[in-house]
C-alpha positions as a Python dict, from the first residue, in 0.01 Angstrom:
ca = {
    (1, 'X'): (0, 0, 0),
    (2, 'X'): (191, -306, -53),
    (3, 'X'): (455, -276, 210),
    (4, 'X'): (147, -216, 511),
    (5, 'X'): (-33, -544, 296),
    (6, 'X'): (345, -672, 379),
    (7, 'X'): (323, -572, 733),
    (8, 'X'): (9, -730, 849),
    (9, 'X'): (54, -1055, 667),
    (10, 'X'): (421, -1084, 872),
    (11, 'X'): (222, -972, 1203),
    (12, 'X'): (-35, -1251, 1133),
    (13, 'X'): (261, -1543, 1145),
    (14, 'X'): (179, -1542, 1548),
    (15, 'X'): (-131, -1696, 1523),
    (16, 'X'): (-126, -2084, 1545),
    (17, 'X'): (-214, -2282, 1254),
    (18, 'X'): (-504, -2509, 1276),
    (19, 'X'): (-250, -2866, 1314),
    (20, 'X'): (-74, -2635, 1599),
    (21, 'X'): (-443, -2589, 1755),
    (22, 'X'): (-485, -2967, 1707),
    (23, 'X'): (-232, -3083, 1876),
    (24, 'X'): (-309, -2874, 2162),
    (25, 'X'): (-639, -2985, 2173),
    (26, 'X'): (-514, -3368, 2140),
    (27, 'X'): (-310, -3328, 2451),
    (28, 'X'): (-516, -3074, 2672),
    (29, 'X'): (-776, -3354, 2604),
    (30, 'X'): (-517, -3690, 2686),
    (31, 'X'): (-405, -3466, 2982),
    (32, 'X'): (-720, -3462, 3109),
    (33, 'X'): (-850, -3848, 3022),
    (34, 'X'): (-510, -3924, 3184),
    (35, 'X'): (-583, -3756, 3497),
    (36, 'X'): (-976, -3772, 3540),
    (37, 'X'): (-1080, -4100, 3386),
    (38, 'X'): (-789, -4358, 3369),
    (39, 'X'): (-721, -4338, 3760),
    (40, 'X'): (-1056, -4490, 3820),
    (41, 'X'): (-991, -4757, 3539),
    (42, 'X'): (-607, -4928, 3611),
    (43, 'X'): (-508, -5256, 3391),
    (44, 'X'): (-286, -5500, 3530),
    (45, 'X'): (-280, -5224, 3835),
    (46, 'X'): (-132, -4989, 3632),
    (47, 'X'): (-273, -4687, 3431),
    (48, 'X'): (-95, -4590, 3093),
    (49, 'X'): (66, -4239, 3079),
    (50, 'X'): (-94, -4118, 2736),
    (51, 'X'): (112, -3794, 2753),
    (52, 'X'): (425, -3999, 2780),
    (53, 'X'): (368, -4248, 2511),
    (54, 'X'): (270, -3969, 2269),
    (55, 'X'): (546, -3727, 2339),
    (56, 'X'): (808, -4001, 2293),
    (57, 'X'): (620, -4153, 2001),
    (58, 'X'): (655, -3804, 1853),
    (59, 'X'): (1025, -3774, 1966),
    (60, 'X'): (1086, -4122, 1737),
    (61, 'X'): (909, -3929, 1431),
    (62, 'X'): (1101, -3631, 1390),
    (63, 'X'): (1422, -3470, 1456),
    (64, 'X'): (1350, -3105, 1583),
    (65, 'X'): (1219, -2952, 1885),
    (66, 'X'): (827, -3022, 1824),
    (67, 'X'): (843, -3330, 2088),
    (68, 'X'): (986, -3100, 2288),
    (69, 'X'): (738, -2837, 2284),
    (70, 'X'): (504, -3112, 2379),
    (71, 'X'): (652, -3276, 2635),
    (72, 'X'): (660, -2976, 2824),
    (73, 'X'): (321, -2881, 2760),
    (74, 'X'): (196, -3202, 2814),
    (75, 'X'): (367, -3264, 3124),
    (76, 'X'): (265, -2887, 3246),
    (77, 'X'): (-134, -3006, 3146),
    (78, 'X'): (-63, -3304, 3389),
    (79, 'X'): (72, -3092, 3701),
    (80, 'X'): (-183, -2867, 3673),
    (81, 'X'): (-461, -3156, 3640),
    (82, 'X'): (-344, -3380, 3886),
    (83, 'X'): (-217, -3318, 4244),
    (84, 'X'): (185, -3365, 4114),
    (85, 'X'): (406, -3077, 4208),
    (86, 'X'): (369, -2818, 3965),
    (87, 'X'): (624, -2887, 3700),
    (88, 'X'): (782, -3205, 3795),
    (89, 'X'): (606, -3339, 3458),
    (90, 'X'): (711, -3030, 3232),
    (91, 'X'): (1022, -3122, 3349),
    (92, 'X'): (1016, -3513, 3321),
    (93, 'X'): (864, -3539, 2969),
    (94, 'X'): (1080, -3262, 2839),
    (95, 'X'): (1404, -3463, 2945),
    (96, 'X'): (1248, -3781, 2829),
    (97, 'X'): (1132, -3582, 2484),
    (98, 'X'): (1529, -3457, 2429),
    (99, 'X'): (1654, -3798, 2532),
    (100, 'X'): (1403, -3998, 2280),
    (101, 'X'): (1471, -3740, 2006),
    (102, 'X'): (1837, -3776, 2014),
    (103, 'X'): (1858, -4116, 2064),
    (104, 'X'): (1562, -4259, 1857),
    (105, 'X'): (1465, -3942, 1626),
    (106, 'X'): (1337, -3952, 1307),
    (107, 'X'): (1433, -4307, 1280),
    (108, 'X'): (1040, -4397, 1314),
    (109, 'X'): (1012, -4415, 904),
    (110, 'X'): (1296, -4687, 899),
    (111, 'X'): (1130, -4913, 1162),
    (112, 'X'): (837, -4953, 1277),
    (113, 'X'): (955, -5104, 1594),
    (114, 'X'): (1174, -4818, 1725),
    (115, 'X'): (880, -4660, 1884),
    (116, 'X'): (815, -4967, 2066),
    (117, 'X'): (1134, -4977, 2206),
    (118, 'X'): (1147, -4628, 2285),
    (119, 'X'): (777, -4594, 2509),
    (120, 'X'): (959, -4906, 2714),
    (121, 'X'): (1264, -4734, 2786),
    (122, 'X'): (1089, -4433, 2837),
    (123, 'X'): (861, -4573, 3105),
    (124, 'X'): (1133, -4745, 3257),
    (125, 'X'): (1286, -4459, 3311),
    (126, 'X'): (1028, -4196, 3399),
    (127, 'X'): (852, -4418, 3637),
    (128, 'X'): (1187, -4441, 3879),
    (129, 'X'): (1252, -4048, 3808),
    (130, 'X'): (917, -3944, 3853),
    (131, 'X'): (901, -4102, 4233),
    (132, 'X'): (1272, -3936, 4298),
    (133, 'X'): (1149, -3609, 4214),
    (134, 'X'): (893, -3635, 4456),
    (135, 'X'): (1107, -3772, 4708),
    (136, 'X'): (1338, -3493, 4620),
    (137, 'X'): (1034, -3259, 4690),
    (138, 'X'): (940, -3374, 5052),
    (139, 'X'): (708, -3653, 4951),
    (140, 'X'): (743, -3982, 5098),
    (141, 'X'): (733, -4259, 4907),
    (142, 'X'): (713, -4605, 4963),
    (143, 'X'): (959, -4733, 4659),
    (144, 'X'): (909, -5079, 4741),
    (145, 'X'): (549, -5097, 4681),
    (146, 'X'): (540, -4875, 4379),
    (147, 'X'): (849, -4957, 4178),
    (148, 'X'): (905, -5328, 4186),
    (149, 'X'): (526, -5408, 4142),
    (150, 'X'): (407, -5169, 3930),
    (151, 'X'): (689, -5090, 3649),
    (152, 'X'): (660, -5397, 3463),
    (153, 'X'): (283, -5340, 3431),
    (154, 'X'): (344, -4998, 3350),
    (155, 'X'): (523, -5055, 3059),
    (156, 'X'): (301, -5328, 2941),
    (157, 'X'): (-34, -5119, 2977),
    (158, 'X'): (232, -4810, 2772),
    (159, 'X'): (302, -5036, 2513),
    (160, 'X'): (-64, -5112, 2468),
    (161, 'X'): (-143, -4735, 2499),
    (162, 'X'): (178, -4680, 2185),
    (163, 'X'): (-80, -4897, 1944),
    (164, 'X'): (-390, -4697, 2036),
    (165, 'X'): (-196, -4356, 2008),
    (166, 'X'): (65, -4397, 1723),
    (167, 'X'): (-192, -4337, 1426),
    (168, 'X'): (-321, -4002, 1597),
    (169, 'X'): (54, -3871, 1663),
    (170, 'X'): (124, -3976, 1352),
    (171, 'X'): (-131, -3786, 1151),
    (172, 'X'): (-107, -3480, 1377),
    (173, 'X'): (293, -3463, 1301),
    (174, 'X'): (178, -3434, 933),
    (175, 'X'): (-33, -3127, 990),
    (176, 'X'): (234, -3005, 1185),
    (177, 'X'): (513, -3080, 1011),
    (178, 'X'): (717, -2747, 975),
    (179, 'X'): (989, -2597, 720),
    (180, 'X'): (1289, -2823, 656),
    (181, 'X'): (1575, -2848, 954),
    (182, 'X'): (1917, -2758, 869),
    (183, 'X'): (2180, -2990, 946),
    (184, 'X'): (2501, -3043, 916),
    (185, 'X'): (2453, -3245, 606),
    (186, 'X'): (2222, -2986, 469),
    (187, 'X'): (1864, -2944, 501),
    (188, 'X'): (1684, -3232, 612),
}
């Protein structure tokens, strides 16, 4: 009797836990703000890219493969809400998610202003990639009227969108927060 009580509480471990479920939620629902509502609502002729800010505001947080997880979901909810080529998101905010992570993660407890730093660069560089890929895909694009007059405000209206979206990430990386890493200095 207790071995088969063993057995079903180890074939339980596949359901989410309700912070997994959260964060889900939290970006199904950005995904979908960030494609449905915030094209018809641009500051400074830019719209923030909530999915990007709070992947790599994530990424800055922890060092693991959470951001990860969530920049490719994220960037997979985007494809499939908006009229991008499915998966050049996934793809984007994954790279941008490793990049952040090994570059700026779990430094976000130290200083404050990491994150900051880290949405710029990231928007600097995802904007440029993210018109490549589409070039890269048969799209024509017009770089001179999207890059040189849009990325500054893009990063701006980013930065804005790190304040409104850093408390959420943050508290959702709490419920989340899994068993201990190992590293090579021992378990983190």
């Amino acid at each position: 009797m207790v071995s088969h009580l063993g057995t079903a509480a180890r074939g339980a471990r596949w359901l989410p836990s309700p912070g997994t479920l959260a964060a889900a939620l939290f970006l199904a629902l950005l995904a979908l703000v960030q494609t449905s509502v915030l094209p018809y609502f641009e500051i400074l002729g830019a719209q923030p890219s909530l999915i990007l800010v709070s992947v790599v505001i994530l990424a800055t947080m922890q060092v693991g493969t959470r951001a990860l997880g969530w920049g490719f979901g994220g960037g997979l909810l985007v494809d499939l809400f908006s009229a991008a080529p499915l998966g050049t998101n996934a793809l984007l905010f994954t790279l941008i998610a490793y990049v952040a992570g090994g570059g700026f993660g779990g430094v976000d407890r130290a200083n404050l202003l990491i994150p900051v730093v880290a949405v710029a660069l990231a928007t600097a560089v995802y904007y440029p990639s993210a018109l490549l890929a589409l070039q890269l895909q048969g799209i024509d694009v017009a770089w001179e009227a999207h890059l040189p007059a849009r990325l500054w405000p893009a990063i701006v209206v980013n930065l804005g969108a790190s304040a409104v979206l850093y408390y959420p990430v943050r508290v959702l990386e709490r419920w989340t927060h899994g068993r201990p890493i190992p590293t090579f200095r021992g378990v983190r």
